[in-house]
N, C-alpha and C positions, 0 to 999 in steps of 0.2 A: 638347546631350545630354551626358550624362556620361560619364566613359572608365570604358569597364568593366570597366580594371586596378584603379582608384581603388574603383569599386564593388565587386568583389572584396574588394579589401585593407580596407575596411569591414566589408562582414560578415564577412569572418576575423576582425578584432578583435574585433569586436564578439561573435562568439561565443566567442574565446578569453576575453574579460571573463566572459561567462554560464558556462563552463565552468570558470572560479577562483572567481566566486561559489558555487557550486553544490559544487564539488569543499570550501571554506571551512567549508560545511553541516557536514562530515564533523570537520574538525576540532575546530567549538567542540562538537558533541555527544560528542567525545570526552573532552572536559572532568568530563561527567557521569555517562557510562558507560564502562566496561569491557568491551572485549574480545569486542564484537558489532556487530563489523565488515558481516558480511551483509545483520543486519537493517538496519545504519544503510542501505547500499548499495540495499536492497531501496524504503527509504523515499524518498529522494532517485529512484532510478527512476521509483517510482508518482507523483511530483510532474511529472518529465517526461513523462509518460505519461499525465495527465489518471486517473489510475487511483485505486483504495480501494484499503488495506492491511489484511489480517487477522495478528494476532500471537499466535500461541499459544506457549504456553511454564508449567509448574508457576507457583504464587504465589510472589515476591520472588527474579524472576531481571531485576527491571528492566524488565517490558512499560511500563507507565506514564512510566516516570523517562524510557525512552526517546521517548514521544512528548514527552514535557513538554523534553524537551532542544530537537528539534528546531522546535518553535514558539515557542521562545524565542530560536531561530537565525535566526529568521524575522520578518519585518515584515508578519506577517499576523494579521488578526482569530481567535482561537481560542477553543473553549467546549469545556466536561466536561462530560459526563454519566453518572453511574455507575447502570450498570443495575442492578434488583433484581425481584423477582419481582414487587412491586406497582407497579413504572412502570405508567405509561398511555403509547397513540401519543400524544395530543395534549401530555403533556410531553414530548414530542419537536418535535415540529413545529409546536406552537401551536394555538390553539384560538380563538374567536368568544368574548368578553366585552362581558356587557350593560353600555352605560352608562347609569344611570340619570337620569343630568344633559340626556345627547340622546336619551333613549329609543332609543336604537340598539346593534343589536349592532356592535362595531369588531375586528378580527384582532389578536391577542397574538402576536408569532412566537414561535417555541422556539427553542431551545440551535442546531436544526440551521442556520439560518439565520445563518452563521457561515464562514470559511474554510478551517478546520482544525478537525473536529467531531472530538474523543475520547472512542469510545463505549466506558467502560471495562467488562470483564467481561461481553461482550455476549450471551453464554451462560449468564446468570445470570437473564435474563428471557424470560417466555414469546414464542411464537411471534408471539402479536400482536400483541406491541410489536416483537419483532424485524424484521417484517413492515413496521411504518410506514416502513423506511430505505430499500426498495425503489425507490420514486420519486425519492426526493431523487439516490439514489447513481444509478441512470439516466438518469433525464431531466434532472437538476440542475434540477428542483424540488420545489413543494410543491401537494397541492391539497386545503385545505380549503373545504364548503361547496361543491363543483361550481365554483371559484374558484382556477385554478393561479398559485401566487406562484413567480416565480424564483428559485434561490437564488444568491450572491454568486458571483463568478469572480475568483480559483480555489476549486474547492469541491474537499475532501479527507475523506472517513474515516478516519480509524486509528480501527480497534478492536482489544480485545485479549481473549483467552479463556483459558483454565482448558483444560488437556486435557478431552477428552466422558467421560471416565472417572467425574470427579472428583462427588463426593454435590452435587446442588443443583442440577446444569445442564441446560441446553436445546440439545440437539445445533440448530446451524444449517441448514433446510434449501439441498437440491440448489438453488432457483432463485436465496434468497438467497447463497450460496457462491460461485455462478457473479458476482457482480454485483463481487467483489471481484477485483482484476487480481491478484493475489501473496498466497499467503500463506502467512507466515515463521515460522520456527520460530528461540525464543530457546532456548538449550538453557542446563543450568547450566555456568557457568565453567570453566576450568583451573583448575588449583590455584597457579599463580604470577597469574590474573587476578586470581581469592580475594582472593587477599593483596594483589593491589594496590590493591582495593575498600577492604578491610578497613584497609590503611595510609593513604586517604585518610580515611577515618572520625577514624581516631587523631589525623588531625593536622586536625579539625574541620569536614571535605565536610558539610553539610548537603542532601539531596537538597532537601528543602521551599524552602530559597533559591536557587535557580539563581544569579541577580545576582550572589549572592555568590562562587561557584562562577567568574566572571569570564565567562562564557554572555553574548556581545551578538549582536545582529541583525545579519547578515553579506550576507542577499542579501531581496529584496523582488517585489512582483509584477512590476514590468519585468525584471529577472534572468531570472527564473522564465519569461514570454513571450518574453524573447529566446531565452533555452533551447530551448523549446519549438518555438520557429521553425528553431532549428538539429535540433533534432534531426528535425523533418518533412523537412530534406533528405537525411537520411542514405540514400544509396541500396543500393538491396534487391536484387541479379542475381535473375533468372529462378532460376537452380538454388537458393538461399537459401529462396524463396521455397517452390519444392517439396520442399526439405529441411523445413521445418516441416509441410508438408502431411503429407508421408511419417511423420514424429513423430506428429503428433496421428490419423494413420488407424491405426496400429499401435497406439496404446493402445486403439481402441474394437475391435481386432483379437485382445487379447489375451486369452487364457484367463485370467488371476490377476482381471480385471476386467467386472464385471454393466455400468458405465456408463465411456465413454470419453470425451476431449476432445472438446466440439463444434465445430464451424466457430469460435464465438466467441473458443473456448480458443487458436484455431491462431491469430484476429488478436492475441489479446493478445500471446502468443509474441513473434510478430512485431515488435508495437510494444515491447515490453521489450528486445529482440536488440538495435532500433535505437538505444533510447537506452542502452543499456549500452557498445554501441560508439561512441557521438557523447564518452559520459564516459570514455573509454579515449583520447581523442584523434582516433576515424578518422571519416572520413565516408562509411564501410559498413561495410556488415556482412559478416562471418565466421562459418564456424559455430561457431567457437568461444565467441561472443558468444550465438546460441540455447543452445548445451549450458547453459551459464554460466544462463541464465537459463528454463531447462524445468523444474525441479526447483519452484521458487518461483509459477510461472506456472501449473502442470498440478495439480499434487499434489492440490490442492482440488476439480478439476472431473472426477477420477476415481473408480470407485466400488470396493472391494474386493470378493471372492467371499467369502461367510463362510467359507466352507472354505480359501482362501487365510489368513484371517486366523488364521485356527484353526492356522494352518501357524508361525504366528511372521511371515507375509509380508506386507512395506509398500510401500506407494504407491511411496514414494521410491526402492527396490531394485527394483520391476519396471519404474521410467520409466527408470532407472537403465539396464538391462537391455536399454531400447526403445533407449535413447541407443547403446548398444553394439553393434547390430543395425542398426541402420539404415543405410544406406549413406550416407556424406559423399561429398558433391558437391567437387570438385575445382579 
């Protein structure tokens, strides 16, 4: 039998390796972007997390260049798809093509069947094509023809959107919203980031070239599942646990809000607290790891009062609010 000092002192190493791969993530996408520290954080999380990323943010604040950074940080299978009003589901997911040579229909996969699918501007297409991601990003499959195909492990979304403002778009609905674990908001730069964007232009940063950019593969899918195995031990106390309950029953509590987080809302929490504290170093959680990570986690799966909105009043200042209220466990 083995000494279960030795085994110990294994999987310590072994997740302090997965914790410098991962942490790595952060650096070489820094290469690329500027000064959107969150989102990268936010992205890295949802890969621990088995979770989807939504990135909204105005046009050329870096949503793209940011996903393209970090799957190029990565030793993973990745595909784009830029949405528009005339996609079809089945360029997404593939579709049944006749072969004339075997008289038979044979499966085409789509884009999604992929590790790291980038749905760019995903609010640029109607609902029924927005609608086809539903399965994949749940069940991590596909089912054409009464025929469910699985899709590859690790399977990832990042998509990115246009505020609901903006002329052209397709507000996302509540069911699809809910399917995404975080989602981040890229805001525009400081004014000393500006310029450091801008200084690296001058002295020749090509977004379109990564490679060039000096961007290599730093962590791969063992990384990734060793991560992930560390982070599934990060322990949870009792009181943690009903500090997130206590969170997500307050906001379906709250007058500024028609719809509140559901049970689903409170496990995501949860699993975002735990790996934001496995990549902080500890192996638990604190509620400072939930705060840290309710704003990104909730935001989307609550619903405004029109008349709230009408007030100037955001998602993010009432969870804000809830965070402020609620009693911390001790």
């Amino acid at each position: 039998m083995m000494d279960p000092t030795t085994d110990n002192a294994e999987n310590s190493g072994s997740s302090g390796s997965a914790r410098s791969s991962l942490e790595s993530l952060r650096t070489e996408i820094s290469k690329a972007v500027v000064g959107q520290d969150p989102a990268v954080t936010g992205l890295v999380v949802a890969l621990l997390c088995r979770g989807h990323v939504l990135l909204e943010g105005v046009p050329g604040v870096a949503k793209t260049l940011l996903v393209r950074a970090l799957t190029a940080s990565l030793e993973l299978d990745t595909k784009r798809v830029q949405f528009t009003p005339d996609l079809m589901p089945s360029d997404v997911t593939g579709s049944l093509i006749y072969d004339a040579r075997t008289t038979e229909f044979s499966f085409q996969p789509g884009p999604v069947f992929t590790n790291l699918l980038l749905a760019d501007e995903i609010n640029r297409t109607p609902p029924k094509t927005q609608s086809s991601l539903l399965e994949a990003m749940e069940e991590r499959q596909v089912t054409v023809d009464g025929t469910p195909r699985p899709l590859p492990e690790p399977f990832l979304v990042a998509a990115t959107q246009n505020p609901v403002e903006y002329e052209g778009t397709y507000p996302l609905p509540e069911a699809q919203l809910d399917r995404f674990l975080l989602k981040l908001t890229v805001p525009l730069p400081s004014r000393q980031d500006e310029i450091n964007v801008l200084t690296r232009h001058a002295e020749g940063f090509n977004p379109r070239d990564l490679q060039a950019a000096g961007i290599r593969p730093v962590a791969g899918p063992a990384d990734l599942e060793a991560a992930r195995a560390a982070v599934a031990k990060t322990s949870v106390s009792p009181e943690i646990t009903a500090y997130v309950v206590d969170i997500c029953r307050a906001t379906r509590d709250s007058p500024s809000f028609t719809l509140g987080a559901s049970p689903r809302g409170a496990t995501a929490l949860l699993s975002t607290a735990r790996a934001w504290a496995w990549l902080t170093g500890r192996d638990y959680v604190i509620p400072d790891d939930v705060k840290a990570l309710a704003l990104p986690t909730l935001r989307h799966r609550v619903q405004l009062r029109p008349e709230a909105e009408m007030e100037g009043v955001t998602a993010d200042s009432v969870i804000n609010a809830i965070l402020a209220h609620v009693q911390v466990p001790r």
